[in-house]
C-alpha positions as CSV (number, residue, x, y, z in Angstrom):
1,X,13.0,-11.9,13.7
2,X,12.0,-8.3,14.7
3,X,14.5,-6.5,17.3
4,X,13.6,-3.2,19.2
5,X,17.0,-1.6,19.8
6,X,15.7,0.3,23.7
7,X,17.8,3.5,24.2
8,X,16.9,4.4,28.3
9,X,20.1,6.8,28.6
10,X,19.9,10.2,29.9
11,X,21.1,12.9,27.8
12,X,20.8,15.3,30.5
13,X,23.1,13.2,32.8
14,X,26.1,14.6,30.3
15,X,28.1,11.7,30.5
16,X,30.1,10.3,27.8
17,X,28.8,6.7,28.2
18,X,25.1,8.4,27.9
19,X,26.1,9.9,24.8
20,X,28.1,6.6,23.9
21,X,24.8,4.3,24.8
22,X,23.0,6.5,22.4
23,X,25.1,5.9,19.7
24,X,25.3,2.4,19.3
25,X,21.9,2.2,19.5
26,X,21.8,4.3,16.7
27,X,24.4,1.9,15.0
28,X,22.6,-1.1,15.5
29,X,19.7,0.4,14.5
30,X,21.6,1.5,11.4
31,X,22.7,-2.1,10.7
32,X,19.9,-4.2,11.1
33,X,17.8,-1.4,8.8
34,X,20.4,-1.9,6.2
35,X,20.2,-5.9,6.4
36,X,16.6,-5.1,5.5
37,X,15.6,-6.7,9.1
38,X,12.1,-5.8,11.0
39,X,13.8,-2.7,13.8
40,X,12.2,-0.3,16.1
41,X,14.5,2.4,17.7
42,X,12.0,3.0,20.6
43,X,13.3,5.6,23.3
44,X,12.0,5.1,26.6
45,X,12.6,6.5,30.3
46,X,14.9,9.1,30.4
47,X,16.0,8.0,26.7
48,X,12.8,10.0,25.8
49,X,14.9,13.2,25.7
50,X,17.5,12.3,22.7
51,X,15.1,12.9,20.0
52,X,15.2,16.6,20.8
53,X,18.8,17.0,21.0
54,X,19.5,14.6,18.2
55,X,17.1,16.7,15.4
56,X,19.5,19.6,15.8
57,X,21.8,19.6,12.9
58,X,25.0,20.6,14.9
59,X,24.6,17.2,16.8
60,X,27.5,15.0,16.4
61,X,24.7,12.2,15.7
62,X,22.2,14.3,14.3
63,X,22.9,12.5,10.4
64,X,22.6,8.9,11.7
65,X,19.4,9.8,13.7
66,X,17.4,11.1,10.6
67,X,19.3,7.9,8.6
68,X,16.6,5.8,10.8
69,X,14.1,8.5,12.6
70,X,11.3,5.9,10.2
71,X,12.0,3.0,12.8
72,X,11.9,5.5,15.8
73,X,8.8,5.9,18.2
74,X,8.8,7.1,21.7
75,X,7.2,5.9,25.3
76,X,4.5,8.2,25.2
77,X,4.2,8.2,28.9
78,X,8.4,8.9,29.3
79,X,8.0,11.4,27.5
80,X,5.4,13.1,29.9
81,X,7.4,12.1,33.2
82,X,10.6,13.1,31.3
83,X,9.1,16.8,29.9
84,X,9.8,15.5,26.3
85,X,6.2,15.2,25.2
86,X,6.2,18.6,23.5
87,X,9.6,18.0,21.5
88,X,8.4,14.8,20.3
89,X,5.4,16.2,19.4
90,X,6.9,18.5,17.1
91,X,9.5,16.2,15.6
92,X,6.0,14.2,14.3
93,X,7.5,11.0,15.9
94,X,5.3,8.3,16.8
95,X,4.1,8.2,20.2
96,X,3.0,5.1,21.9
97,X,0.4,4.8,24.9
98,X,-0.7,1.1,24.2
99,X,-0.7,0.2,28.3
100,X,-2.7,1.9,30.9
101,X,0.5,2.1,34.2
102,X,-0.5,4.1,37.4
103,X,0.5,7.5,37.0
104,X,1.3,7.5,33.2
105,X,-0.9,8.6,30.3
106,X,0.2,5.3,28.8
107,X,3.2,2.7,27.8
108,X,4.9,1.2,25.1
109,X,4.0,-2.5,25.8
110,X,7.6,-4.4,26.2
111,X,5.8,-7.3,27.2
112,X,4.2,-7.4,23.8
113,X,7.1,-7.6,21.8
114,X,8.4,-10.3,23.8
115,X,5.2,-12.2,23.4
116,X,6.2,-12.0,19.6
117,X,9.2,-13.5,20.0
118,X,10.7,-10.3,19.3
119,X,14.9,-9.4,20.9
120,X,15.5,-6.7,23.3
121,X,18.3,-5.0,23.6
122,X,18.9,-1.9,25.5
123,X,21.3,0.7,25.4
């Protein structure tokens, strides 16, 4: 069964349950990859911001990030409304604008994962 771990936290809100959200998403991300199961680690909404911060080496995540940056794609359209676009961009992580939504440039499709029987959990 395929699971997309969802981090929608807010780096920029500075909280410790934002930064504590974050990381067990990372965890679970962590676990399921090492139990050789189908996981994306898709950031979305505000969540489209930790990429950024987490590719900086002095990050207290920053190992366990690049331990799974291969499941890890981002809302392409977050990204825009969240001024991430151009750090994503340069970290070369996938994108994803598969769903036209007013006043995007384009969604990650939830519903499609759910159509594939897929979990969601969000962090």
């Amino acid at each position: 069964m395929k699971t997309v771990v969802i981090i929608f936290s807010d780096p920029l809100s500075g909280s410790d349950e934002a930064l504590g959200r974050m990381f067990n998403g990372l965890f679970l991300t962590r676990a399921l990859k090492d139990k050789r199961q189908d996981v994306t680690l898709l950031f979305q909404g505000a969540g489209a911001r930790w990429p950024e911060l987490l590719s900086k080496s002095d990050h207290p995540a920053h190992a366990l990030y690049r331990s799974v940056t291969d499941q890890a794609i981002v809302c392409g359209g977050c990204a825009d409304v969240f001024s991430a676009t151009k750090g994503v961009e340069a970290l070369g992580i996938p994108e994803v604008r598969e769903r036209a939504m007013i006043g995007t440039t384009g969604v990650v499709d939830l519903s499609r994962y759910l159509d594939e029987g897929a979990r969601l959990v969000t962090f």
